[in-house]
N, C-alpha and C positions, 0 to 999 in steps of 0.2 A: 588384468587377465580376462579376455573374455571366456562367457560361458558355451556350457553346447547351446545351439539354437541361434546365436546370436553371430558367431563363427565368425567373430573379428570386425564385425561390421559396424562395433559398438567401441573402435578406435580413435575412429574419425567420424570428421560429416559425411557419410554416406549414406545413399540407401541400400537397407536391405532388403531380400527378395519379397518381405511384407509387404515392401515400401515404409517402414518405420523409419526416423533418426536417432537412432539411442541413445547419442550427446544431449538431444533436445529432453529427453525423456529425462535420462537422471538429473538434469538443470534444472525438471520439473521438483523431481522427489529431495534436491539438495536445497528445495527454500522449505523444508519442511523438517529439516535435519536442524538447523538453528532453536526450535524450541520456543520459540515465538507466535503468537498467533494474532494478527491484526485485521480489524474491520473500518469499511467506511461506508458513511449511510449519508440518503442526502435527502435534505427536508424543505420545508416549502421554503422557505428563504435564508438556507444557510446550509453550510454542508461539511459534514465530521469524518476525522479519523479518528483512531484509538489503538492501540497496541501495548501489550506488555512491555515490561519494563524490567530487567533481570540484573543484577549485579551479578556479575562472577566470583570476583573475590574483595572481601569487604576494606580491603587496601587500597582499593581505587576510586576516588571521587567520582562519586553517582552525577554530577553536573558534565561527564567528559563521555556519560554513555546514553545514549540516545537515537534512535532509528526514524526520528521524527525531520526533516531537511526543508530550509524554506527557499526555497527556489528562487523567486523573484518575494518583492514584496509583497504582491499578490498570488502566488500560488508556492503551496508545501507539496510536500509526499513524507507516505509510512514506508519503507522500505524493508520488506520482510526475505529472511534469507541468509546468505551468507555475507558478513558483514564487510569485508575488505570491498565485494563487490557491489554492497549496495553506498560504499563509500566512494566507490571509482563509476559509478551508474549517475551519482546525486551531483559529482563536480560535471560532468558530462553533460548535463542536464542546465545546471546553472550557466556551463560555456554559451548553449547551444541557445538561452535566455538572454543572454548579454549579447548574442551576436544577433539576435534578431531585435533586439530594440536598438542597436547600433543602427541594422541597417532600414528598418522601416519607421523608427522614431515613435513606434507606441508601444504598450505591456503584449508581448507573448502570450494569446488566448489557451486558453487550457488546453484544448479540443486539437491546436496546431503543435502543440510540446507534446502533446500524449501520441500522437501523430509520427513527430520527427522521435521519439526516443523509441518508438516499435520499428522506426525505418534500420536505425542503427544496431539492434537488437537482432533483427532480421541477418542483417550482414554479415553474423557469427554465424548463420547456419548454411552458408555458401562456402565461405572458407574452411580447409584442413588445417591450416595454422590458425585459426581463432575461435577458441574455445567459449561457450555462450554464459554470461551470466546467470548463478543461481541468485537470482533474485526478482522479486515479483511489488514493481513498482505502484501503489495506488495514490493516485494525482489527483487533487482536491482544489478547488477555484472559484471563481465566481467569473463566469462573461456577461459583457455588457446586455449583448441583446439574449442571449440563452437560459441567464439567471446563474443557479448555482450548478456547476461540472461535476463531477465522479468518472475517472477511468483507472482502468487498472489495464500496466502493460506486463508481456511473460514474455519469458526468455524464447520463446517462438517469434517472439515480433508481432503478437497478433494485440490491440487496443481495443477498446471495449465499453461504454456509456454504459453504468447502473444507476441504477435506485439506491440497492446496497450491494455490497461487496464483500469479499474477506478472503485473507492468504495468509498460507502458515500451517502450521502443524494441526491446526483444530480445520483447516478450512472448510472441508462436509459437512462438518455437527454445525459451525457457523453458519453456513451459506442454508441448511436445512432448518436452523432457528430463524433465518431473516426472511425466508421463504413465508413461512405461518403469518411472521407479524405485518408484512406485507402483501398479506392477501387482499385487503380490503382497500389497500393503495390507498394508508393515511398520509391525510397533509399533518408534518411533523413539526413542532414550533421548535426553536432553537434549544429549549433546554428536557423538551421529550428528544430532540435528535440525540443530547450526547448522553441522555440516560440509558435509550436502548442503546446505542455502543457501549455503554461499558455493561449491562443488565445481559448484551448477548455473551461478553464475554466472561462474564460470571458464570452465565449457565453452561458455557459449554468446558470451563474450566472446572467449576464443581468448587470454587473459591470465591471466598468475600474478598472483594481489591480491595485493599488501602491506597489512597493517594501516590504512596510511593511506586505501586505496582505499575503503573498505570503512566502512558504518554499522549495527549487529545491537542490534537490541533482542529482546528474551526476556520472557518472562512464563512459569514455573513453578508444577505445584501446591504445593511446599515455601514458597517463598517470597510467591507469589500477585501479589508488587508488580513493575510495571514498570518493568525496568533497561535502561538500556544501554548495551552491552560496553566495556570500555577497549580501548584499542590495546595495552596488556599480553595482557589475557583475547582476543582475537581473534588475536596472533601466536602464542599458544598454541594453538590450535584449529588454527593456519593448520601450524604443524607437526606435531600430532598426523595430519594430513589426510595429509601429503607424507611422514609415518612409515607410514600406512595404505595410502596407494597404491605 
């Protein structure tokens, strides 16, 4: 039902007389409707995600829920938002992977998938039968000659190179905490990279993670391929952090 002001313009992709899209807009406010809040931050030679990690109900094997996707061997995404879509965003993604080392016989540079999945995303805001993705893709890599990647795509189609990053229900208070600690543009070693990710998401959560909370994928120039963390390798971090502070 639209509202006053918006006088139906907020049915379809159109514009109205603002010049707003207001499909784009709520596609905005519905990755923040999920209750999730995830960050990626990229350090001198290596580069992290992080996101919560929520059980619904305690019936369901915590191994079958996860918003963490590993693309190719070498490249993941955190997928923050509406879950079915960030589940039909992440096979789209891996097609779109497979079809490019099909046809040029090398790995999919981060920088060209973060590229082609803002092209596809775009696509939704042209058509009145295709409704845009609430979900807010952030893509994690290592290129050969660039080093370590960070992009984040939105259901506007717009991609995007950070330092750090963050999408979700905290996204301000995050992006306002990564702000301060990268004022001074530190070179971050691989195990300060995924302490402030989880360190930002403590504080903007107002909550100590347990391992369980919590889902960290990494991409290093040592290793190059994307992992991610056991609930060993994260409790370790998680005390290294509370040894630090």
């Amino acid at each position: 039902m639209s509202r006053s002001g918006t006088a139906g313009y907020d049915m379809s992709i159109i514009f109205s007389p603002q010049g707003k899209l207001y499909q784009i807009e709520y596609a905005f406010k519905a990755i923040k409707t999920g209750g999730l809040t995830s960050v990626g931050i990229r350090g001198k030679d290596c580069v992290v995600v992080a996101t919560q990690k929520k059980i619904p109900d305690k019936l369901i094997d915590p191994k079958s829920v996860t918003s963490l996707y590993k693309l190719t061997d070498y490249i993941g995404c955190v997928q923050t938002g509406i879950v079915p879509d960030s589940k039909s965003q992440a096979s789209r993604a891996i097609q779109e992977c497979s079809s490019f080392h099909h046809k040029f016989g090398y790995q999919i540079p981060p920088n060209v998938l973060a590229k082609r999945m803002a092209d596809i995303a775009q696509l939704s805001t042209q058509h009145a039968s295709a409704r845009p993705l609430g979900v807010a893709m952030i893509l994690i890599g290592i290129d050969d000659e660039l080093g370590p990647q960070l992009f984040k795509v939105d259901p506007a189609g717009v991609y995007t190179g950070y330092k750090a990053t963050a999408a979700g229900e905290k996204e301000q208070e995050s992006t306002n905490f990564l702000e301060k600690k990268f004022k001074s543009n530190p070179q971050l070693s691989k195990d300060e990279t995924i302490q402030m990710a989880i360190s930002t998401l403590q504080s903007v959560l107002g909550a100590d993670l347990k391992s369980s909370d919590l889902e960290i994928g990494i991409c290093t120039m040592d290793n190059r391929k994307f992992v991610i963390m056991t609930d060993e390798d994260i409790d370790s971090q998680l005390t290294k952090l509370a040894e630090r502070d």
